[in-house]
N, C-alpha and C positions, 0 to 999 in steps of 0.2 A: 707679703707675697714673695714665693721665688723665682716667677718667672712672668716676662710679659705674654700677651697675648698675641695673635698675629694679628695684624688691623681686620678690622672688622671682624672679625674672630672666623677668618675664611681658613680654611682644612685644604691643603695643597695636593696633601699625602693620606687622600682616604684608606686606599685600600695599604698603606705599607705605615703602620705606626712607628718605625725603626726609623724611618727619614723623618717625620711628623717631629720627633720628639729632638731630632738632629737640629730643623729647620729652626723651632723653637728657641732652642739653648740659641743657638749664633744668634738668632734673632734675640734675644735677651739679653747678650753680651754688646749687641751693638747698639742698642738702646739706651746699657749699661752705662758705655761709653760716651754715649753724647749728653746724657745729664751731668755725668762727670763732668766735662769739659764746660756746659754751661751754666752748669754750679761756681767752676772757677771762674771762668768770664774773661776779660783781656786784661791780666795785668799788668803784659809784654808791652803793646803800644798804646795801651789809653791808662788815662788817671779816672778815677769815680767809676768804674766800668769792672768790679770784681768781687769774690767773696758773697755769691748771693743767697744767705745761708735762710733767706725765707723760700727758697727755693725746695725743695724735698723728693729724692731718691726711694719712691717706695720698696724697693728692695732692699734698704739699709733702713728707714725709717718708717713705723709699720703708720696704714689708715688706720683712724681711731674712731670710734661710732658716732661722734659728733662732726664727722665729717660731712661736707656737702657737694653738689655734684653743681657747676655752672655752665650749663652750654654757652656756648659764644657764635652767634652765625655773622656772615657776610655776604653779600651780593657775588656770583660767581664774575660776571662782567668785567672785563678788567677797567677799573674805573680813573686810571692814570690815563688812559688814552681819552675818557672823556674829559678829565679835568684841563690835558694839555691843549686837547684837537676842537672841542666842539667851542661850536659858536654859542649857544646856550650859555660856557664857561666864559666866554669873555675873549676865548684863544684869539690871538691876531691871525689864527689860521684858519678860524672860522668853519669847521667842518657839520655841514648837516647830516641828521641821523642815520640815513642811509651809508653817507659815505662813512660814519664813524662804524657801523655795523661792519661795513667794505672790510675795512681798515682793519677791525678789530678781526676777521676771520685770516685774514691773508697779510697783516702786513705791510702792505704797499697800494697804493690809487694808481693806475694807469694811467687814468685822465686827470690826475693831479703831479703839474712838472715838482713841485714839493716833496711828495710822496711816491713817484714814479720808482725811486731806488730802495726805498723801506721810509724807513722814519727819520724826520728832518730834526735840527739842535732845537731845543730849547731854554729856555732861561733856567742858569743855576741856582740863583736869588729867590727862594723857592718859598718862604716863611714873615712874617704868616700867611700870605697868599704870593700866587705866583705874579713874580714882577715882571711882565710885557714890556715896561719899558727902561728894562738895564741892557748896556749896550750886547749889540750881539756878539762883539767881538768876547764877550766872558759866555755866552751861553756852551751846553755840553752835548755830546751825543745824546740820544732818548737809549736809555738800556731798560733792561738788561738785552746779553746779547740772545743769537740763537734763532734757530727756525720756528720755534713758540714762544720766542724769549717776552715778548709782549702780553703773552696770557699768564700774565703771573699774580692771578690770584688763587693760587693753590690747584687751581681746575682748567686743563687745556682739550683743545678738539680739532677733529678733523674730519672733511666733511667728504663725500661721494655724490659725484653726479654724474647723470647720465651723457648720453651724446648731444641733447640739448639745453645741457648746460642746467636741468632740473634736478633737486637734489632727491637726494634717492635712500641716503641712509649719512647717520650723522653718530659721531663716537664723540663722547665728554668722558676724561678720565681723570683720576685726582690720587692716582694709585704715586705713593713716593717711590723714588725711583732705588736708596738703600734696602727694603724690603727684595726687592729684583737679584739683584744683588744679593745676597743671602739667599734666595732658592736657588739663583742659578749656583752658587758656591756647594750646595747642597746635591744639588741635581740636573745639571745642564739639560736633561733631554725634558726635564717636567716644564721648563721653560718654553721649550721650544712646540708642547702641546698645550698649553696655553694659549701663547699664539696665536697659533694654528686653530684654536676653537674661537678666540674673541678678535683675531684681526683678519688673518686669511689661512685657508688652507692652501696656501703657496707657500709659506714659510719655511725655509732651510734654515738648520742649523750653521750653514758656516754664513747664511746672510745676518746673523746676531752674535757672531764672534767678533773680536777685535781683530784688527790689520794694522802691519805696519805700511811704512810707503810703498815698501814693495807687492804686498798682498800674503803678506805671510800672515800667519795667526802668532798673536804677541798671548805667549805664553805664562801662566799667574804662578808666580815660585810657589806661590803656598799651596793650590791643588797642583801643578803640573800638566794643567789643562788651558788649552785655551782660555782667555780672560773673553769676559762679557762686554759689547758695546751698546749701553744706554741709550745709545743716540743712533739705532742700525736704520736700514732702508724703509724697516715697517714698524717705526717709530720716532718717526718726523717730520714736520712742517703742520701743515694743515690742509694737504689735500691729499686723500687717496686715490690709488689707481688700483686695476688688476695685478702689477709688478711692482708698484711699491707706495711708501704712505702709511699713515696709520693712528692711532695713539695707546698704544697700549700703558702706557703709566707716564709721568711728568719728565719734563727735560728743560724747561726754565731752569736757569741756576740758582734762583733765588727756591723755586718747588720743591725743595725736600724738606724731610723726617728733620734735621739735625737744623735748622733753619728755624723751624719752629719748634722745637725744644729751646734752642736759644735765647730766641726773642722772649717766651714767657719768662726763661730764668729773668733776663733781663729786666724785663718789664716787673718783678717782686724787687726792685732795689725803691726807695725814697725816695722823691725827689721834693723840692718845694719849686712847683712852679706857680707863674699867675697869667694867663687864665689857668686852671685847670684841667686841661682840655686833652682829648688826643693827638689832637696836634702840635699840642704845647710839650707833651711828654716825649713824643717822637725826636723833636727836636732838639731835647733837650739828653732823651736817655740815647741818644743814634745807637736804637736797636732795630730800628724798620725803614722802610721807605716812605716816605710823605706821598701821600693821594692815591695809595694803593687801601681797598675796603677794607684788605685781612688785616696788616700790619699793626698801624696806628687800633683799630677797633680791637683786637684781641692783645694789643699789650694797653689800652686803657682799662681793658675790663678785669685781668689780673691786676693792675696796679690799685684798680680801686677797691676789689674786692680782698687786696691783701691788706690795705688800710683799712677795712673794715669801716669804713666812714659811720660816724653813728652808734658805734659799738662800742665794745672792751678789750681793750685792747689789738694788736694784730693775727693776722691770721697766715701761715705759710700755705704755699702751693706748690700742686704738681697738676702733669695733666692725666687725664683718666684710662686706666685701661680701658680697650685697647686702643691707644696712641695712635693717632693716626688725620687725617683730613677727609672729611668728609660730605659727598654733596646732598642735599637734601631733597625730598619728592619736590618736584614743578609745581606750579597754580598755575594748573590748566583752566582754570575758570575763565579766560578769556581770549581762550583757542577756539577755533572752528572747522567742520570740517566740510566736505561738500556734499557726505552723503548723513551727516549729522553723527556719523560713528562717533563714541568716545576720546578723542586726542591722548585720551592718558594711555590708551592700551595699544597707542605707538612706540608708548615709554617701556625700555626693557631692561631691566637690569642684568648683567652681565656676570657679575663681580659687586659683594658685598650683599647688602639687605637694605630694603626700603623700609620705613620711610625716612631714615637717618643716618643710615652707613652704607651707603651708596658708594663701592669705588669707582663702576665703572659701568655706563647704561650709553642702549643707544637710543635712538629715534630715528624711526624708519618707519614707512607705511606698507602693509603688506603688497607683493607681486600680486595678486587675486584684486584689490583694488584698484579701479583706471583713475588712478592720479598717483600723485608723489608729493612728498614734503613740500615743495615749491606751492602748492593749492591749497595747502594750512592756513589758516591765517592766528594771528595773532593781536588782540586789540582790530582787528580788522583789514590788519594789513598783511596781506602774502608773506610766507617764512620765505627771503631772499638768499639770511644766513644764518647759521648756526650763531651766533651771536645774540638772536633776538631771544633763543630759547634761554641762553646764558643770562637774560637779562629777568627771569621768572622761575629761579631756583637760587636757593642759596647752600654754602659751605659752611662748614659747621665742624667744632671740635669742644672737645668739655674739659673745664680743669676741676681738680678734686681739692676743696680747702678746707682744712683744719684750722683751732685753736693753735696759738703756740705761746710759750712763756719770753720767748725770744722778744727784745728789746732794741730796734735800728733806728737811727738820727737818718734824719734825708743829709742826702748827701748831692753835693754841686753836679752842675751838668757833665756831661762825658767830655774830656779833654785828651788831641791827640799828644804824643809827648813828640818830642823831639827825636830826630834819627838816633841821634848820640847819646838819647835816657832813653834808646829802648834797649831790651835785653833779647836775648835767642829764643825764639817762641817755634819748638816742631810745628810741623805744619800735617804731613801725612807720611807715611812709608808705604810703599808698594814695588811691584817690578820694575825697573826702569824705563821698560817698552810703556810699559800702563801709563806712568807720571807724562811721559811723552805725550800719551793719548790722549789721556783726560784734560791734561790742558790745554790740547786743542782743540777739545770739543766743548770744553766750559766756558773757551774765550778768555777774558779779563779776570774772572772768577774763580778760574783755575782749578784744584782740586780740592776746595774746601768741601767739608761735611762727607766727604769718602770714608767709610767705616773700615778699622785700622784690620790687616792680618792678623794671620791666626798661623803661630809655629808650635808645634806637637810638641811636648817633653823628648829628649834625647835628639831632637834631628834637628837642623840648618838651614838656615835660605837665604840668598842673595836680592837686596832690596836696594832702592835709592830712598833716600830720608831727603825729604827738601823742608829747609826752616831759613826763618825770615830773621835778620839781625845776625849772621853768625859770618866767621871767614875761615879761610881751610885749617886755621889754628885752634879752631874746636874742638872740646872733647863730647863724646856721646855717651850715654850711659841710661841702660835700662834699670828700673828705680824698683828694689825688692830683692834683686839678687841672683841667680841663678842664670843668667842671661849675659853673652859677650859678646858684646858689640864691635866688632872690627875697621876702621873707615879704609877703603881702600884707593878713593882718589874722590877728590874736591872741585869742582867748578863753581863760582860765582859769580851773579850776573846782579849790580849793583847791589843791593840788599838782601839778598836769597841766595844763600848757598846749598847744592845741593852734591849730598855726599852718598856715592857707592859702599853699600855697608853689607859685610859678612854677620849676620846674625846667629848666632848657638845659642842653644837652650841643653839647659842640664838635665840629664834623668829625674834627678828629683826636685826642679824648679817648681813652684809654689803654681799651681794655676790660676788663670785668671784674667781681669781685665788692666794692664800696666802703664805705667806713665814713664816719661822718656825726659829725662834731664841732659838739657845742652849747654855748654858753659864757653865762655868764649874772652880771651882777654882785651880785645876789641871794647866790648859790652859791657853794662853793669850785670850784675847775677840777678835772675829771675828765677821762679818757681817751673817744679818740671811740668810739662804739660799730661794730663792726662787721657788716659786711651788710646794709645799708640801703636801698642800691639796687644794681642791676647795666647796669652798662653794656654795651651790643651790639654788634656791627658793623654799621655802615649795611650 
């Protein structure tokens, strides 16, 4: 194949095939680039954690007719909040279903002094089951961060009610937030009628631009346009209003595209563990989180289907055009309504296609109806939250595995190395205003999985390069040729150095998707990181 697909193989650019096929390529190139990167893996700060060469790039390595296709589903639910909160689980916080429903919509219990501010520590001693009784003074914050940072099973929502507090219409989206990203780079205003048809028709353009402190628009050296905020007024938290709220695609930092490319590379390395288990592998390959459904469940089911257990030999993988997360039709089988109407045909898909590529559906009962979501029931019990419907659909992605001749010894659990064996690992390049942004919108997460610039053949742009292990004694250097990297001033803030960089590109620099070698006499030499930048055709 030479190009990916766009998820769900959604068409942005009906009527203008000259943007369509624009949106496409970037989108193909950033694709590119995060298989690259989790082909390599970490060979910066981990040992056993690289080289996942059962991994496979279909656009370098072609599908072969004995290939097969394996879906992988998970419960939408985010089920780390039952395993920590509910009393069912054993938690010393003992939360009943309701409140865990609460909890799982919003975030925070009013009437619980624990939960009145968000989510309380938990124990860190997490394996094999969580340990209740290690002291508290070791337990950690619940992450990840964020105003949906809790719904991080690939699928987040936000719900609309009325002036009685009954709900009225509800948004589940599972749209990756890199994809956004690439249309807006493409076409800012296609964005902003999107929007405007799936979240509100109050939507402005400057309310989805990026600001700095002052309220200025932080400008993207690469278009020369305002930059995109992921995270604007009508795409986030979990409650919508007439002026703001929303969910138009994912903002957990753990929810994107380049996250779950990752983990499956990850998850095709060897490992020998006993039990055999997903949770043995999680813990062992730390490529997921522990007690999250997607995580652990879709790198057990790569790892097992790459051992081919039973068979001959091993098998590589990738995951399936089109790439992407997806939510699956509900089992409405045990909804009800009050005037016995179908519950499904509340179900409305927005974005994607039923009944398997779903990115983005609401539930909402029509105005001509005298009731509202709140009179549904579910199992029998009134919809209180968008949460209970999360509990009766599942997420779902497919990987594509081949034969391979390729021969791997497992290899020992992931080991962090020490400060002083790690090497200079790029981290991202972008605007400086941006790197500002984004890491303050990402929290502790900062700007991973941000899909790298794009500089034209013959022209220049002004970036900040932020990499981990390096000091202002670095050298930078784009890997291929044609490309000058200039640093023009360094700060470091304990382990992260981040340098103001003049970037050129030659007229006839090689295009493409490039990697970025840092070297530092600090450090031992590592390998460059790849997908960095991309280069264009003038």
């Amino acid at each position: 194949m030479n190009a990916f697909s766009p998820p769900a193989n959604v068409v942005d650019f009906p009527s203008d095939p000259t943007k369509q096929a624009a949106l496409v390529a970037r989108w193909t190139q950033f694709l590119d680039g995060f298989i690259q990167l989790a082909i390599v893996g970490d060979p910066w700060t981990n040992d056993n954690d690289s080289n996942r060469v059962l991994f496979f790039n279909p656009l370098t390595t072609p599908i072969g007719p004995n290939a097969i296709v394996a879906p992988i589903t998970w419960f939408a639910f985010p089920n780390r909040v039952l395993s920590y909160f509910a009393a069912s689980q054993g938690s010393s916080y003992g939360l009943t279903d309701v409140e865990l429903y609460e909890l799982a919509d919003q975030g925070f219990l009013a009437g619980k002094p624990d939960f009145g501010n968000g989510f309380p520590p938990v124990p860190s001693d997490v394996y094999p089951v969580i340990n209740w009784q290690q002291p508290k003074t070791n337990w950690r914050a619940y992450e990840p961060p964020g105003a949906r940072g809790w719904q991080d099973e690939y699928c987040e929502w936000c719900v609309q009610r009325d002036g009685q507090g009954r709900i009225v219409r509800i948004d589940f989206t599972c749209e990756n937030p890199e994809y956004w990203v690439a249309l807006w780079k493409t076409d800012p205003n296609a964005v902003l009628s999107l929007y405007r048809a799936a979240v509100s028709a109050s939507v402005q353009l400057d309310d989805i631009v990026m600001h700095d402190k002052t309220g200025a628009p932080i400008i993207d050296p690469e278009t020369g346009l305002p930059a995109y905020n992921p995270i604007n007024k009508w795409n986030t938290g979990t409650i919508a209003t007439p002026t703001s709220g929303g969910a138009m695609h994912l903002t957990s930092p753990p929810n994107d595209i380049d996250a779950e490319i990752y983990l499956a590379a990850a998850a095709t390395l060897l490992r020998d563990v006993t039990p055999y288990t997903a949770a043995a592998l999680v813990d062992c390959a730390a490529y997921g989180v522990p007690y999250r459904n997607s995580d652990p469940n879709i790198g057990y089911n790569v790892n097992r289907t790459v051992k081919n257990a039973g068979g001959n030999g091993l098998r590589m993988a990738t995951l399936t055009d089109p790439i992407g997360l997806y939510m699956q039709q509900p089992d409405f089988s045990s909804y009800a309504t009050p005037d016995g109407t179908d519950a499904s045909t509340f179900w409305t898909v927005v974005r994607g296609s039923a009944p398997s590529m779903i990115l983005h559906a609401t539930f909402a009962v029509p105005a001509s109806k005298p009731y509202t979501v709140s009179d549904v029931t579910i199992g029998g019990q009134p919809i209180g939250y968008a949460s209970q419907i999360a509990q009766t659909f599942q997420m779902g992605l497919s990987a594509t595995v081949q034969p391979t001749a390729q021969n791997e010894s497992a290899l020992p659990c992931v080991d962090t190395k020490p400060d002083a064996a790690c090497s200079p690992w790029p981290q991202v390049i972008m605007g400086p205003g941006m790197l500002d942004a984004y890491a303050a919108l990402m929290g502790e997460l900062g700007t991973s999985g941000l899909p790298p610039p794009t500089v034209a053949q013959g022209k220049s742009a002004s970036f900040a390069l932020q990499v981990l292990y390096a000091t202002k004694d670095a050298t930078i250097e784009v890997v291929g040729g044609g490309v000058t990297v200039t640093a023009t001033s360094a700060t470091v803030d304990g382990t992260t150095a981040t340098f103001m960089v003049d970037i050129a590109v030659a007229a006839d620099a090689t295009p493409g998707v490039r990697s970025v070698q840092v070297s530092d006499p600090t450090y031992p030499a590592g390998p460059p990181a790849p997908a960095m930048l991309i280069i264009a055709l003038a």
